[in-house]
N, C-alpha and C positions, 0 to 999 in steps of 0.2 A: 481698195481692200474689199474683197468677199464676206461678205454676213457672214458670221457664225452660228452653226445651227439653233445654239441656244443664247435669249439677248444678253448682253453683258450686262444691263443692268438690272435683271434676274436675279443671274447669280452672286452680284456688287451688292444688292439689299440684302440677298440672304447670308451672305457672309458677314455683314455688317451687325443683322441681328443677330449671330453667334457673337458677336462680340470678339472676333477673331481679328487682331492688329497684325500679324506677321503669319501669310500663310504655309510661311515653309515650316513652323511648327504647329499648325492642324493635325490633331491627334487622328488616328485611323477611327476611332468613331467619329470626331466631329465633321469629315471626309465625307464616311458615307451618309451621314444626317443632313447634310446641305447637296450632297446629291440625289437622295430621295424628294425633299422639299420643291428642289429643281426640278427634277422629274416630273413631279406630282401637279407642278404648278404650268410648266413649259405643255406637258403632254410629249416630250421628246425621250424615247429611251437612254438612257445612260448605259456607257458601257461600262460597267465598275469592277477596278480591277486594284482597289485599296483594302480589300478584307482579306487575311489570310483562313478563308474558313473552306472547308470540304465542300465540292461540287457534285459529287456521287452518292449514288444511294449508298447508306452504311451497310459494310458485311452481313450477309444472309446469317452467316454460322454462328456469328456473335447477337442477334436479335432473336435467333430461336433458341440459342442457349438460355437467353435473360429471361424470355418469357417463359419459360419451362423453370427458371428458378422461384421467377416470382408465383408461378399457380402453384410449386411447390410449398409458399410462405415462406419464402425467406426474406421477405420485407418486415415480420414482426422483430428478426432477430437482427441483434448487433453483431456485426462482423468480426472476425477475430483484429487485433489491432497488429497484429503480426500480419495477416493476411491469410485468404484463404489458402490452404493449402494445395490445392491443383492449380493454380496459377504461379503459384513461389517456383514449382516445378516446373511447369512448362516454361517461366519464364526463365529457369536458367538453364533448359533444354534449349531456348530459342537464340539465347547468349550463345552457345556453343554451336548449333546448327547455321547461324548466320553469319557468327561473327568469330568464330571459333574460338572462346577465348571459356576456361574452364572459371564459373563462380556457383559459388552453392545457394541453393534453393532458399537458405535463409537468409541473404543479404539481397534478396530480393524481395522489394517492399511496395504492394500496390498503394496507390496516391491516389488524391483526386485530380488525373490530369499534371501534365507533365510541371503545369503552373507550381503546383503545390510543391511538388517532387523540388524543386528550383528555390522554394522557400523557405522549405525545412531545411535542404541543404545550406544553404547559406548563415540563416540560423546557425545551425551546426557549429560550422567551420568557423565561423568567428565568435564562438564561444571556445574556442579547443587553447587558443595560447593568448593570451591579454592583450599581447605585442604585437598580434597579428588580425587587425579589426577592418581590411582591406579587401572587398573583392575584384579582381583584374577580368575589364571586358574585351576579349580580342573582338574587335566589331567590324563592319557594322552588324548589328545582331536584332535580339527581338525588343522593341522599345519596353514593353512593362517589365522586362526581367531588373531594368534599374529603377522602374518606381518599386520594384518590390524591394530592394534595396533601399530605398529610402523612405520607404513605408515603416519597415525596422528598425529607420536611425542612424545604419551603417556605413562606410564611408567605400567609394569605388573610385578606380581610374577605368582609363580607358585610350584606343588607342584603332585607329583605321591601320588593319592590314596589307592597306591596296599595295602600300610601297615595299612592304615586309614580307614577300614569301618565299621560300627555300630557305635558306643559311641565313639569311639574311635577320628573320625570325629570332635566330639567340640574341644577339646582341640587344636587340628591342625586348624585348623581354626579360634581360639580365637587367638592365637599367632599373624595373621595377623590382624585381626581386630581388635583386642587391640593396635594397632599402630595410627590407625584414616585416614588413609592415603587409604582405598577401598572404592571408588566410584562404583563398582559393582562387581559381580562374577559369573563367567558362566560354565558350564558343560552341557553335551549332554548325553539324558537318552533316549531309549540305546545310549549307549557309544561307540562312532568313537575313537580310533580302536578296544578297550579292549570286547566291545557288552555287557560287564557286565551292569546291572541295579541298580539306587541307590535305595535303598527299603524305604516304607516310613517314618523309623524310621529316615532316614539319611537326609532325605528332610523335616523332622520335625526340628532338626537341623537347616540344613543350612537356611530354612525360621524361627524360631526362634533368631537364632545369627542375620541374617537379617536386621530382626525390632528392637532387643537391638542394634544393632550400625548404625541402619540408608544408610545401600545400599542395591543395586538395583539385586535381581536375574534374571541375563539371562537367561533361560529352553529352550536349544535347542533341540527343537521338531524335528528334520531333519529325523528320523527313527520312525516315526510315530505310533505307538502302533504294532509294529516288532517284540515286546516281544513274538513271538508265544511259547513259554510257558502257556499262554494264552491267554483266547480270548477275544479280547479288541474291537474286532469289529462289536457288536452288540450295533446299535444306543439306545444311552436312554435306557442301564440294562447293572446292575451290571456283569463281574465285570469293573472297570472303569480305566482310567487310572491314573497310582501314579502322584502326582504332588508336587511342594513347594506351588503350589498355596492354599492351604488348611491352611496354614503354616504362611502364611505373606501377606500384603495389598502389597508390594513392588517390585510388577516382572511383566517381560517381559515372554511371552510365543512365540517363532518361529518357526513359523509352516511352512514347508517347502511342496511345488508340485513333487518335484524332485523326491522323492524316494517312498514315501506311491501311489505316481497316477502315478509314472513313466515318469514325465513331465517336467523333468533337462532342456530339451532345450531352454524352452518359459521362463525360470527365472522368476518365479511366487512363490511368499510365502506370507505370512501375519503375521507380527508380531504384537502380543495382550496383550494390557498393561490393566493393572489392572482397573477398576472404580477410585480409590482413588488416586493412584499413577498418571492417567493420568490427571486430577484436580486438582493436587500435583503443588505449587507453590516454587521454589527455590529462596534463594539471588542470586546465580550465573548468574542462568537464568535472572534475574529481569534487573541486571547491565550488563549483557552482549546483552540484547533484548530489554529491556525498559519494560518488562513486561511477558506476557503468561504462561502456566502450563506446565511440563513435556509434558504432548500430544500434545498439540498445537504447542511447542516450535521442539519436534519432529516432526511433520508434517509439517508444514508451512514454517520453518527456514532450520532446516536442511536435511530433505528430498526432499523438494522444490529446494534447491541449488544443492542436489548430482544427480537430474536425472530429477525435474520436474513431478513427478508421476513413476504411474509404466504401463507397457505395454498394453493400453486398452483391446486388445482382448484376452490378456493373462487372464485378470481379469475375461472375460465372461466364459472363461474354467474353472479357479478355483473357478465360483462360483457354476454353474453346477455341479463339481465333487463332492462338500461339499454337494450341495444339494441332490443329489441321493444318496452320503452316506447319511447323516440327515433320508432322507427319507425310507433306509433298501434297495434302489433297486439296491445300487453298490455295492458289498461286496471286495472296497480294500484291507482288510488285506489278502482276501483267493487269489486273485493275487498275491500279492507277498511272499506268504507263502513259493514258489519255493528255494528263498532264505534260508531260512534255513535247505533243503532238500539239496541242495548242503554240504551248512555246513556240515551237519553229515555224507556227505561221502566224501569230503575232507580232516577232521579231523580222519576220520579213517584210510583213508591211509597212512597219516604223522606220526599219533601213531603208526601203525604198521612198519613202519617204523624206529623208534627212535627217533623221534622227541617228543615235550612236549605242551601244552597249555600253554600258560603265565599266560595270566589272566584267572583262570580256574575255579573260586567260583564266587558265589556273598553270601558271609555270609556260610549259609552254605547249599547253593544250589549250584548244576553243572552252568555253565554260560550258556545261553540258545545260540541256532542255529540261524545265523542270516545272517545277510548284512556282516559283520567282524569276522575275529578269530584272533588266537595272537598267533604265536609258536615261539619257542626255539630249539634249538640242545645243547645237553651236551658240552662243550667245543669251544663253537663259540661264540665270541662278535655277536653283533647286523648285525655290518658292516662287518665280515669273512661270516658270514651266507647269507647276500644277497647279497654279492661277488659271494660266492660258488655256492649259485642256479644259477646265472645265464649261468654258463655253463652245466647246466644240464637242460637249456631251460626254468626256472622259475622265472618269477619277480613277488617281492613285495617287500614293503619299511620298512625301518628301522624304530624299536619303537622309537630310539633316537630323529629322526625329531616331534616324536607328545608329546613332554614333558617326554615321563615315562623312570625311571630310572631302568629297567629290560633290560634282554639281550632279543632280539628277533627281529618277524618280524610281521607288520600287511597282510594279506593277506583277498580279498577280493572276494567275491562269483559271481561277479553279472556278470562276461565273459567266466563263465566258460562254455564250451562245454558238451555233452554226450561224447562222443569217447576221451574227457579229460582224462578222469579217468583211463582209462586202460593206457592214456600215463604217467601220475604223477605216476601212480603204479609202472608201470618198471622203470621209472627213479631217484624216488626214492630208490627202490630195489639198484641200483647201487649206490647212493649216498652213502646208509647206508654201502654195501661195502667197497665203497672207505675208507668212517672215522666211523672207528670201535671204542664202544664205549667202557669203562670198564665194 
């Protein structure tokens, strides 16, 4: 057997002082902390490909907006808890320019980050009917969205889509919602980690079963029309982006800064609730508020409590960025299109290597080049495989920690280097070496 770049019993002590018994649930920070340690101590670069955070410089539009609000002083003042008002706008200018789907300016509500958007809601929804204290994960999806779930107390299923798409979808999904007990259900399109896309037959679906049992669709927007399969980013023309919103009065849309503008740092998103749904009045809310609608009760009650508004001059960026998207003269998707140019040469040198795609269709399309991939090795659990890479200088995180019930790893595009590739080449080349397959 060929040495591995880095000694294995390097990274066996420093796993050991994490305290880490089972590494196929190593959390994505305890990932990257035992690979900087490694790093730091080896002298060998790590390729590290277990963080889902932005690789690019953040949006120009949006950084000269903020700093032109803040020398204006809008750091002394509290932000409206409604939201600034040229953002509420442009944001549901950008709802209809991208995704064509007509909502008013006022159920459009800036967050801190898609995170928060995801907590409030939740909150929400399993405050609206007593009997309904349940949130449903189609996964595999983003791991903290169910510690935030249980940060709050609240109870969730879940369920790996691998075997579930097309038609196939109702039934899996009635099973749970014929119980009465889902207050909402969420999924992220593209999909953190798998990158697969639910096509609109399956968002017909899930916004169909929706409105026959009465909860609420999360759509977590966080990869923003990334589908570069196609081109979703031409303001106001076809083609548009798929949605559940077409599908049901009853959803939440969150729209994230982080990744489409490159703008993780300033925690800036806007989550966008339906017309109907935000004038939607519940007994829950009635008796637990003395009164208000889903929107109100959302803004006023419990996003008012978890932070008081959201970052003023954060708002002035993302309204900016929406606006010069809206208007044709920002072309975010072809920024970040990089992302899935890495994809295809990442995933080629793993194929050629031995390695496999996890989640590797969507129906009966190749899964498209993105933000995420999803590999596998013949003969390695989840957690042998991101044990193994790490002595061959490579981290990414276990499928296990994001719901799905396949053997693999999520590995992510957005740190990868140029002079990378030739290093994953060789060190791959040796891995496949070392475990030879049948």
């Amino acid at each position: 057997m060929k040495n591995t770049p880095i000694e294995r019993h390097l990274i066996d002590e420093t796993i050991r002082e994490f305290q880490i018994v089972n590494f196929s649930t190593a959390t994505i920070r305890e990932v990257k902390a035992i690979a900087e340690r490694a790093e730091a101590t080896s002298g060998v670069e790590f390729i590290k490909m277990e963080m889902g955070v932005p690789g690019l410089p953040p949006s120009a539009v949006g950084v000269k907006a903020e700093i032109e609000a803040l020398q204006n002083g809008i750091a002394s003042l509290y932000p409206d808890i409604n939201g600034l008002p040229a953002l509420k706008q442009e944001a549901s200018r950008f709802i209809k320019a991208f995704i064509d789907v007509d909502l008013s300016p006022e159920g459009c509500v800036p967050v801190t980050g898609s995170m928060q958007g995801t907590f409030t809601s939740f909150l929400t929804c399993c405050q609206c009917d007593e009997k309904k204290d349940t949130i449903l994960f189609i996964d595999p999806g983003f791991p903290v969205q169910k510690q935030q779930v249980v940060v709050m107390g609240q109870k969730y299923e879940t369920f790996d889509v691998y075997h579930y798409r097309g038609e196939k979808l109702r039934e899996k999904l009635e099973s749970y919602f014929r119980q009465g007990n889902i207050a909402a259900i969420i999924y992220s399109n593209p999909n953190n980690p798998s990158w697969i896309c639910l096509k609109d037959e399956e968002l017909r679906i899930i916004g169909q079963l929706a409105t026959q049992y009465d909860a609420v669709v999360l759509e977590d927007l966080a990869y923003f029309a990334m589908d570069f399969r196609q081109d979703f980013g031409r303001p106001f023309q076809p083609p548009f982006l798929p949605t559940v919103a077409r599908y049901t009065d009853n959803y939440v849309l969150l729209i994230s800064g982080s990744k489409a503008f490159s703008y993780a740092g300033q925690r800036i998103g806007v989550s966008c609730i339906s017309d109907k749904l935000y004038h939607r009045s519940y007994p829950g809310l009635t008796k637990r508020y003395g009164g208000g609608t889903f929107g109100t009760v959302f803004i006023h009650r419990i996003l008012y409590a978890l932070s008081s508004g959201t970052s003023h001059s954060a708002q002035y960026a993302m309204a900016a960025m929406m606006k010069a998207a809206n208007d044709g003269t920002y072309d975010f998707c072809n920024e970040v299109k990089v992302y899935g140019e890495r994809a295809r040469r990442l995933k080629e040198i793993f194929l050629r290597h031995g390695f496999y795609i996890v989640y590797d269709k969507d129906l009966d399309q190749p899964v498209g080049d993105g933000f995420y991939f999803t590999i596998g090795y013949p003969g390695l659990t989840s957690g042998e495989l991101a044990l193994e890479l790490m002595y061959y200088g490579v981290s990414a995180i276990s499928l296990e920690t994001t719901g799905s019930d396949q053997e693999g790893l999520r590995a992510c595009t957005s740190f990868i280097k140029d002079h990378q590739y030739a290093q994953l080449d060789e060190r791959m080349a040796i891995f496949a070496e070392n475990h030879p397959t049948k």
